[in-house]
KEMI-919014 format. One record per residue (C-alpha): x, y negated, z negated; residue in three letters. Coordinates in steps of 0.1 Angstrom, whole numbers, plus 5000, padded with zeros to 4 digits. Each point is the difference from the previous one (the first is absolute). Layout:
<atoms>
XYZALA/...
</atoms>
This chain:
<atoms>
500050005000UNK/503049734994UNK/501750185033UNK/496449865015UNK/499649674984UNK/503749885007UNK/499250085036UNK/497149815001UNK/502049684987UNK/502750075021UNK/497550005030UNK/497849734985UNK/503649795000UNK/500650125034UNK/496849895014UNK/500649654983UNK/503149945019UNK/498750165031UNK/499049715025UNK/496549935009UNK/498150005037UNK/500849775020UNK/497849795001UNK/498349845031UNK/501549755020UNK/499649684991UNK/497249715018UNK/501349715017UNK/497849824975UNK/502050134971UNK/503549975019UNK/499249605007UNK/498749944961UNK/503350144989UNK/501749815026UNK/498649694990UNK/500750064960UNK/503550025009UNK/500049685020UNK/497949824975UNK/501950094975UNK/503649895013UNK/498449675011UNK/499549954957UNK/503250134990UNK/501949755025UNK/497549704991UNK/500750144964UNK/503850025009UNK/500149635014UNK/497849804982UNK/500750184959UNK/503250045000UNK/499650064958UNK/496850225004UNK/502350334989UNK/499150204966UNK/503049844987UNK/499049665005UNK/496849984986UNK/501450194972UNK/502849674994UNK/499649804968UNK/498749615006UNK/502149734980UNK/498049874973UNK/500849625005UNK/498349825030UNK/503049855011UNK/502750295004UNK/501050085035UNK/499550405014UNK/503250214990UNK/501850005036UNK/500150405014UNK/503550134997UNK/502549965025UNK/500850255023UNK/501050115036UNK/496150125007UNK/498649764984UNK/498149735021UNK/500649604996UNK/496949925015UNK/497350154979UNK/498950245027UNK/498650374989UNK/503450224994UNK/499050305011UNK/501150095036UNK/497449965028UNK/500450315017UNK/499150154966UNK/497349804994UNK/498850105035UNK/500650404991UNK/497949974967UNK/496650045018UNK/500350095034UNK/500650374989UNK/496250024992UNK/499149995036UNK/500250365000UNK/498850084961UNK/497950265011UNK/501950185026UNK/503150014982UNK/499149904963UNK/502850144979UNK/502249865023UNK/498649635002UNK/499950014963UNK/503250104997UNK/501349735023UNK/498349714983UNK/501250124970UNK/503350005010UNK/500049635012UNK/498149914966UNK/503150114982UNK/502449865029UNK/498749724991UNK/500850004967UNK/498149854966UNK/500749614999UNK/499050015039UNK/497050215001UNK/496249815000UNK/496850114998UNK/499250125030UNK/502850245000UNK/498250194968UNK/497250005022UNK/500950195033UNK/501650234969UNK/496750054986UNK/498550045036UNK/502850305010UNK/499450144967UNK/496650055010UNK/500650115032UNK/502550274992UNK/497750164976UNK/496749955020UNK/501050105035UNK/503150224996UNK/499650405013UNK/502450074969UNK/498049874969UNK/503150194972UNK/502549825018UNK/498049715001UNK/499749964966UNK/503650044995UNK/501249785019UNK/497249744982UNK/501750134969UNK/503549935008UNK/498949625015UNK/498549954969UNK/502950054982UNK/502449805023UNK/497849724997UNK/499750004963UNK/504150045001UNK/500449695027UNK/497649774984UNK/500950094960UNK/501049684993UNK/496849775023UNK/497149894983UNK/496750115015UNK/497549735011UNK/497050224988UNK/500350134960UNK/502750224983UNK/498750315015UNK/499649895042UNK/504450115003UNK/500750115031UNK/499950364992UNK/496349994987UNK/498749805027UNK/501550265025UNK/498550294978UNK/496349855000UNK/500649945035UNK/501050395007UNK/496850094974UNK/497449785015UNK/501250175032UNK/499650374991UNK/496549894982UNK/499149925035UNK/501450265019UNK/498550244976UNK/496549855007UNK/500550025036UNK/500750324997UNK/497050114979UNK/497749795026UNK/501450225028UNK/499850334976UNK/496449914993UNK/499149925035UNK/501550325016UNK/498150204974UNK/496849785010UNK/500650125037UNK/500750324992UNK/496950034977UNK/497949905030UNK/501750285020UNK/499350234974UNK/496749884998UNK/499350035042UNK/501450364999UNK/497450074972UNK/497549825022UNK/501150235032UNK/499950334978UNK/496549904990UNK/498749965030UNK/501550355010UNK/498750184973UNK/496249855008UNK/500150075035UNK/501350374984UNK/497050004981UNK/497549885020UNK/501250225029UNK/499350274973UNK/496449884993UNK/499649985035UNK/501450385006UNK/497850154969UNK/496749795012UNK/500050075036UNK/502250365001UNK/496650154977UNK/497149865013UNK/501850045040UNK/500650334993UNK/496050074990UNK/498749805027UNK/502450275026UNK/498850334982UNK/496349914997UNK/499849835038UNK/501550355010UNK/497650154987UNK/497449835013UNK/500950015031UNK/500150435003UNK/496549994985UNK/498049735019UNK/498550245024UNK/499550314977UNK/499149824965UNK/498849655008UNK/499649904958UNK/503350114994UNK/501449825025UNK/497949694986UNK/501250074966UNK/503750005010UNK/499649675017UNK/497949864969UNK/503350154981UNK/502449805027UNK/498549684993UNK/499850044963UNK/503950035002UNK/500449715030UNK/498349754973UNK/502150134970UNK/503049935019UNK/498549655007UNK/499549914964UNK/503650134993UNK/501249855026UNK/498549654996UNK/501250054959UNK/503550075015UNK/500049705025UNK/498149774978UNK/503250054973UNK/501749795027UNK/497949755008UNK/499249674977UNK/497549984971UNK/498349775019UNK/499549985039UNK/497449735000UNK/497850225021UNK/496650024992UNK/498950345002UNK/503050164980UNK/499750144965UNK/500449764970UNK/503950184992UNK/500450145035UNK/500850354980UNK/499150334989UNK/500350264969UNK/503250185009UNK/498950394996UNK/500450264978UNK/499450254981UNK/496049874998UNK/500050055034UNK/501050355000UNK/496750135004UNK/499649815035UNK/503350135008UNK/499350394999UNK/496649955013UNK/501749875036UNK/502550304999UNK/497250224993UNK/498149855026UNK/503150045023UNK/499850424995UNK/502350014974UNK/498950164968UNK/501249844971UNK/499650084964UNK/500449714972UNK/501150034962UNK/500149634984UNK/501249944965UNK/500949644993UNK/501749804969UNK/497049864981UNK/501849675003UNK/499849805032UNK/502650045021UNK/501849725018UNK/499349855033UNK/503650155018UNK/499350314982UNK/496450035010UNK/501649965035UNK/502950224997UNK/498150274995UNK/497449955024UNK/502349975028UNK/501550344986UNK/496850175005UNK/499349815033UNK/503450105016UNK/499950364987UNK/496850065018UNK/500949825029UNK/502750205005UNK/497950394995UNK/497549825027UNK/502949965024UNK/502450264997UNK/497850324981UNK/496549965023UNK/498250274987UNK/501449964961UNK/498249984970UNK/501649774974UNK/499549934962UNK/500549674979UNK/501050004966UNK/500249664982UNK/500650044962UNK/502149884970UNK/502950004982UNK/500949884970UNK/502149665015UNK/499050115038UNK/497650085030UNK/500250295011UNK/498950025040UNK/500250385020UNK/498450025035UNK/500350365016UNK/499250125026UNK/499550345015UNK/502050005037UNK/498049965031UNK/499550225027UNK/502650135015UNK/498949935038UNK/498949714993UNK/501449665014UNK/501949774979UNK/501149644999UNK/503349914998UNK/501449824965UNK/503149774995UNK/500150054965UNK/499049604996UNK/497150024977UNK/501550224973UNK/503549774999UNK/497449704993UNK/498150204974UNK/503250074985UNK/501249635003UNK/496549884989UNK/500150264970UNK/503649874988UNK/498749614995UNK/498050154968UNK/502550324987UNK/498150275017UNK/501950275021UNK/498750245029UNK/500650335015UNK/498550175029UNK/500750325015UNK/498950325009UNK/498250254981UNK/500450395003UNK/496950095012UNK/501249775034UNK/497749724985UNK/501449624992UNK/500249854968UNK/500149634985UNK/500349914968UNK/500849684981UNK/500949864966UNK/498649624992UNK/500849834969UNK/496549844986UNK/500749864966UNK/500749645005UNK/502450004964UNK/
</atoms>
């Protein structure tokens, strides 16, 4: 465990000194401002140079005479030294104190390092104000712009502490605590406070955009599980009441010459089924349409009940109709059950008997619907068909849905043959809500 945590600082260090991206080119917006802070301020610092020749921290820290009368000490004699009163610092110094700041934030360490360098070129009894202040500016500079923010601060550390040894002995215009080496310090804070900021404020908007992303792909899935489920509905509605509208208009179609009433009876049978699948049909559809349409003549919600289990009778009475023989055993929980439960197991039923009526013609089946102590217990048998007789063709669609639809509420499914060459499905639905 220390093995691990000394590699994590040593990484942690690693990753501290490791450069940033680089960041994106700079605007000629920004490239002109920069250019023009450098120009403005060497215009200051030569008006500053001509016109105050005393304006250094030196100066203003000189003691006044106390008698009205006495002349100014004279400034020491030496070979630099001016006659004339003009500033005595050199010009091209002067000059070099700002300009670097044209390119502050292509190159910040480097500016900063450059007009610190003339700062203390030009020494403590020549330097003015505005000299502190293109310090204070590259100070900021370095530590807001530059790709390396360790060496950054080091190299405002060891500025700091130059300063504070080159002006010891000046006496600040501001209070006790504005030395040199503070003011440079604040400056390197105030800059990391903002670049910190900055960087929350792009942290929290890439999480904003990525949250929206999140929340589209969330959107898309949605949308792909409905149109999963409604093609389900769609497949359980019309696969059932199709497949009884086929068998009975068979039928009535080999006995219309020999048994006239059955033939009618079928075809009564065949339109009980067509307007089934109509209500179904216009309950599935009318899930997708608005609450309200504004027409006149549709209902006051534009739905239906779902089905289920109450329904069951209806159900067996079409399969029966269909020439199916179907025996029912129903034993439900004495509470209600839920809506998607009710459905669950209705569809259950519905695909089960779909299925003997399409691929065992001739079959008799048996549904049991009891249960459990926490489940629902649903078995739908059936016998085999005929062995000569035709057969429709299955992709295996409506079980995968049943066992999909199933999942959503804990229940499971299995299907498969039985020994007697019959077909069995049986399900398990959870129905206590708690």
């Amino acid at each position: 465990m220390d093995t691990d945590d000394r590699r994590g600082r040593r990484q942690h260090l690693r990753d501290a000194f490791r450069p940033e991206e680089r960041p994106a080119p700079l605007s000629r917006r920004a490239v002109r401002i920069d250019a023009a802070l450098a120009v403005l301020l060497t215009v200051i610092a030569l008006i500053v140079a001509a016109r105050y020749p005393d304006s250094g921290p030196a100066a203003i820290g000189q003691d006044v005479p106390a008698g009205p009368s006495a002349p100014p000490p004279p400034p020491p004699a030496g070979p630099g030294t001016p006659d004339d009163g003009i500033y005595a610092a050199p010009w091209p110094l002067v000059v070099l104190s700002a300009l670097p700041l044209a390119v502050r934030r292509r190159y910040p360490l480097a500016a900063f390092t450059a007009v610190l360098v003339v700062a203390l070129a030009i020494g403590e009894d020549r330097t003015s104000w505005i000299n502190v202040l293109t310090c204070v500016i590259g100070a900021y500079s370095a530590v807001m712009y530059s790709r390396y923010r360790m060496r950054a601060m080091v190299v405002l550390l060891g500025a700091a502490v130059l300063a504070g040894i080159a002006f010891r002995d000046s006496e600040a215009i501001l209070p006790g605590w504005s030395s040199p080496a503070v003011v440079l310090f604040l400056a390197g804070v105030l800059a990391g406070l903002v670049r910190l900021w900055r960087r929350q404020l792009t942290a929290s908007r890439d999480r904003y955009a990525q949250l929206q992303e999140a929340q589209g792909e969330a959107m898309r899935r949605a949308v792909d599980e409905e149109r999963s489920r409604i093609a389900a509905e769609l497949h359980d509605v019309v696969t059932h009441n199709v497949s009884v509208m086929v068998i009975q208009a068979g039928a009535a179609r080999k006995v219309m010459d020999t048994a006239p009433e059955r033939s009618k009876e079928a075809l009564l049978a065949v339109e009980a089924g067509g307007r089934a699948a109509m209500a179904e049909l216009r309950h599935v559809m009318g899930l997708l349409a608005a609450p309200n349409t504004g027409r006149p003549d549709s209902p006051a919600d534009g739905l239906e009940p779902q089905p289920g289990l109450g329904q069951l009778d209806a159900l067996i009475e079409r399969v029966r109709a269909a020439g199916t023989p179907v025996g029912v055993t129903v034993d439900l929980p004495p509470q209600p059950l839920s809506p998607g439960t009710d459905l669950a197991a209705y569809r259950v039923v519905q695909e089960a008997l779909t299925n003997t009526i399409k691929h065992a013609p001739g079959a008799e089946a048996s549904v049991t619907v009891g249960r459990g102590d926490d489940c629902l217990e649903i078995e739908v048998v059936d016998t085999g068909g005929v062995r000569d007789a035709p057969r429709a063709e299955g992709n295996g669609r409506g079980l995968i849905g049943l066992r999909e639809r199933l999942a959503v509420y804990g229940g499971e499914l299995t299907a498969g043959p039985t020994l007697t060459g019959g077909y069995r499905i049986s399900a398990r639905i959870p129905w206590r809500t708690s």
